[in-house]
N, C-alpha and C positions, 0 to 999 in steps of 0.2 A: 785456274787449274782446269786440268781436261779429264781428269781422275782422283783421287784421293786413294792410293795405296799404302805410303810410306813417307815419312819428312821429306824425301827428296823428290815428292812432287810439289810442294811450298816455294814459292818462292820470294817469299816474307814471312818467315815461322815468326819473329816479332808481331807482323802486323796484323797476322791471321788469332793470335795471343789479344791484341787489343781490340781486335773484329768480333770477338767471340764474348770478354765483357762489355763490350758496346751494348750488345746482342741484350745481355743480362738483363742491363736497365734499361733499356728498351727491346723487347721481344716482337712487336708486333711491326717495326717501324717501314719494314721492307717485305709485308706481305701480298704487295701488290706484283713481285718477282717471281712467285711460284701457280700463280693462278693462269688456269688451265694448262697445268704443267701434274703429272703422274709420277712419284718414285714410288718402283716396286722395291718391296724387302723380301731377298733367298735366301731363307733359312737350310743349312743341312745339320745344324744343330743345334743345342737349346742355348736361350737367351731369356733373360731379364732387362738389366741396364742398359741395353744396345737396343734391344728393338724397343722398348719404351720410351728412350731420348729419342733417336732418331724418327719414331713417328708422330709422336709431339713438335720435335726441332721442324718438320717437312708440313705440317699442320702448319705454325706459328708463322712460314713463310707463304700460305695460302696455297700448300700443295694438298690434293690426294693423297692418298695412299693404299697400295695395295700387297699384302702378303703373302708369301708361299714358303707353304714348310715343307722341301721337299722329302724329305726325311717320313712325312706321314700323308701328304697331297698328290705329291708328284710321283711320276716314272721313274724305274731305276736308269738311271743315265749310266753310257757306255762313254768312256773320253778317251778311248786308242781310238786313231785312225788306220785304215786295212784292215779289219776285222770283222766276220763275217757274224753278224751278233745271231745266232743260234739260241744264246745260253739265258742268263737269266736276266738280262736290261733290255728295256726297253725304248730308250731314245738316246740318238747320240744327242754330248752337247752342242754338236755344230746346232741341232735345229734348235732347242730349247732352249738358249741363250739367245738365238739368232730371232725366237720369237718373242721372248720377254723385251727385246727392245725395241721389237715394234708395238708392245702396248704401252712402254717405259720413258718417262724424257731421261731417267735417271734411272740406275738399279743400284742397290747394295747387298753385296754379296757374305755370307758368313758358313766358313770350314774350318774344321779343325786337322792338325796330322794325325796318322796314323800312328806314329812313333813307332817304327817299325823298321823302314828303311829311311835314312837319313838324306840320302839322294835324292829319293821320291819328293820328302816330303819338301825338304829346299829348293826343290828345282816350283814348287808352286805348278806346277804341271796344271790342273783343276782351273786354280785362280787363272792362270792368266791367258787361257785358252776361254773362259768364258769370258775376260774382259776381251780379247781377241774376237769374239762371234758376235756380241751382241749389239755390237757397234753404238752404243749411248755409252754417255761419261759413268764408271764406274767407282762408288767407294765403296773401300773395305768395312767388313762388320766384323772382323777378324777374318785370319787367312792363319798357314800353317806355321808361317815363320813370324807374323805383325800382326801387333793390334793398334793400329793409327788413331783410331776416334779415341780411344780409350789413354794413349799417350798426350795426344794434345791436351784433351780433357785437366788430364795431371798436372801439364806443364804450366796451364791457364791457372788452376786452383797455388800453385808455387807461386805467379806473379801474384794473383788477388792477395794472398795471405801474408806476402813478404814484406816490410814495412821498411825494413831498415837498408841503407847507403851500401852496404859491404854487400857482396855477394854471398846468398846463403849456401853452406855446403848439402849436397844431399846425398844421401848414402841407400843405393841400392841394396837392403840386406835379403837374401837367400831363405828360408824356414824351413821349417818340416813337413812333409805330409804324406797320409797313407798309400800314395800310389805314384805313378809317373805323371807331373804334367806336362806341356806343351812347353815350349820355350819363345812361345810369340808376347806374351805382355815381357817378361822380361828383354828380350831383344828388341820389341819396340821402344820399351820406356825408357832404355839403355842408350839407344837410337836418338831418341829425341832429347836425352839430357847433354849426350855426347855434343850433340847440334849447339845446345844452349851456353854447353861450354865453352864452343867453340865462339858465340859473339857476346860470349862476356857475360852471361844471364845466371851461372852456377858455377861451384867446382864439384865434382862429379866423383863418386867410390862407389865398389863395385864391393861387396862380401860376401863371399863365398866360400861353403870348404872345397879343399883341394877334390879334384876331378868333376866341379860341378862348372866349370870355366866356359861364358857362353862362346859362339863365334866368334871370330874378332873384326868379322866384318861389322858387327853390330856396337864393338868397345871401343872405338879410336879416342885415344885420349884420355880414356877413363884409368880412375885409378883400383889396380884389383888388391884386395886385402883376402889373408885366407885367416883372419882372427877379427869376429865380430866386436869382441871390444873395444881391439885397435880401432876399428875400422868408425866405430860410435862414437871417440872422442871427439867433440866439438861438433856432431851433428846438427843440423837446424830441420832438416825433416830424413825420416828413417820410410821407404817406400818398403814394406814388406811383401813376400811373393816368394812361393816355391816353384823351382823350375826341375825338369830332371836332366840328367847328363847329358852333354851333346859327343863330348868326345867316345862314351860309352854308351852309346844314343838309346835314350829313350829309358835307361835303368836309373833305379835307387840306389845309389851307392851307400856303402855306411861310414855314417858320418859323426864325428862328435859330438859329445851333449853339448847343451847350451846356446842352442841357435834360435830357439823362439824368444823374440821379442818380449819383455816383462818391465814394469815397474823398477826392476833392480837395473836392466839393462839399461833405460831410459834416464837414468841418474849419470848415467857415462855421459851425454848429450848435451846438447845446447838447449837442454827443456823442448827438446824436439817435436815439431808437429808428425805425427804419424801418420802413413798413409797405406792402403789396399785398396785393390782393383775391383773386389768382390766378388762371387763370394767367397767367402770368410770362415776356417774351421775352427773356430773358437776353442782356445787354451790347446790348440795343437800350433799349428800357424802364428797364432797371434792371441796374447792374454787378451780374459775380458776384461781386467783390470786396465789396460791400456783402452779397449774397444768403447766402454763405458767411461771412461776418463777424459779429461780437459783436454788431452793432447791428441785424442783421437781424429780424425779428416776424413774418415771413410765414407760419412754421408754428406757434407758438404762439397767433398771431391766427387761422388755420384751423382751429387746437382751437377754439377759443372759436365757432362757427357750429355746434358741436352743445347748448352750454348756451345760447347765443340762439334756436334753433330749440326749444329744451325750456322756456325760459320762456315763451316766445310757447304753444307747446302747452298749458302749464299752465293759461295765466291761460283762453284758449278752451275748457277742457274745464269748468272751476269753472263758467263763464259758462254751460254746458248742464246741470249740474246743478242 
């Protein structure tokens, strides 16, 4: 790989899946690939499970590591070009990417959208103007439409967990929550199961109520249900995650009761393994009965975003040698 944005810079998601629990049981085995090798992490918003894997994963391959929050460190960045900056930023990104890769072998970058204009935020404008300047290989730590580390992540913890001959079904369900979020973990993880469907790895449902329908560039193949119960029979893992509207970008639509995940819902299932991205708004989102429960995946799934973060690092470092 020359980057890590989205599944279709992989070009083995199978083998980058068994690269990754390689990694697991042996962590240290390839840390002689990152020494005297630098990845910076650009933060423009908060993080936990991202920047804690990924600087752990870049440690464990014998990298450095360096941080920037630019959000509370950095300059306000200007990203029009023609523009005679007067007003309140401080640097374009042309120079501020173009210099983080002269101190970087590597960087990773993490944004969120606006939700505001849908244009703006899909067109990745930000993202890919800095992976454009900075000229060292770029992975994402999310962006406004994907969250890649965090999908591989998921797709890893499905093989480790999955024992049986048949393909397990997995069911994309929708939740509730106080406000608008992002539509990049759902378009990512939508992304990457689509993929798995496609070489045979899953079968893949999508539930959602009606007008919460993500892109369809991100659903190819997938199956969309707008009845959560439907959509639970015979699950074998239930990925839970609120997204807000794309077609009515960025809004809370209202929607009907009965969409959080519970104990009673988990009975429709195939004794489902449950899984979130984190974090987690307990008994809104997702029961604690589920969170605290046998079926729950959310922390053993969290382990696994430092062996996806480390396989992505590996394959990037070979790639520099």
């Amino acid at each position: 790989m020359k980057q890590f944005t989205s599944v279709h810079d992989v070009a083995d998601v199978e083998q980058l899946v068994k690269d990754a629990l390689s990694l697991k049981s042996n962590p240290y085995s390839d840390k002689q690939l990152g020494e005297n090798k630098t990845l910076g992490l650009v933060f423009l918003n908060p993080s936990l499970r991202t920047r804690l894997s990924t600087q752990k994963a870049a440690i464990n391959l014998g990298m450095s590591v360096m941080v920037m929050n630019m959000d509370k460190d950095g300059w306000a960045l200007e990203t029009q070009d023609g523009v005679v900056m007067n007003g309140s930023t401080v640097e374009h990104i042309r120079e501020a990417a173009a210099v983080m890769g002269q101190y970087c072998d590597i960087l990773g970058l993490r944004s969120f959208p606006k939700l505001k204009d849908r244009e703006e935020d899909y067109s990745e404008d930000f993202f890919n103007k800095f992976v454009s300047y900075c000229g060292v290989p770029v992975v994402s730590l999310e962006s406004a439409t994907r969250h890649p580390l965090q999908s591989l992540a998921d797709l890893v913890t499905i093989k480790e967990t999955w024992k049986a001959e048949a393909k397990p079904k997995v069911v994309l369900a929708w939740a509730p929550h106080v406000k608008a979020l992002p539509q990049a973990v759902p378009n990512s993880f939508a992304e990457w199961m689509c993929k798995a469907q496609e070489l045979g790895m899953v079968d893949f449902t999508i539930a959602q109520p009606e007008g919460f329908e993500l892109n369809e560039d991100f659903t190819p193949g997938a199956q969309i249900v707008h009845n959560i119960d439907e959509a639970l029979q015979g699950a074998d893992y239930v990925y839970v995650k609120n997204w807000s509207s794309y077609s009515s970008y960025g809004q809370v639509l209202p929607y009907p009761e009965g969409w959080m995940m519970n104990n009673e819902k988990l009975a429709l299932t195939n004794d489902a393994k449950v899984m979130h991205c984190l974090p987690v708004r307990r008994d809104l989102e997702l029961s604690s009965e589920i969170l605290d429960g046998p079926n729950s995946l959310v922390i053993h799934e969290a382990g696994n975003r430092l062996w996806a973060a480390q396989a992505v690092l590996k394959d990037l470092l070979q790639s520099l040698s």
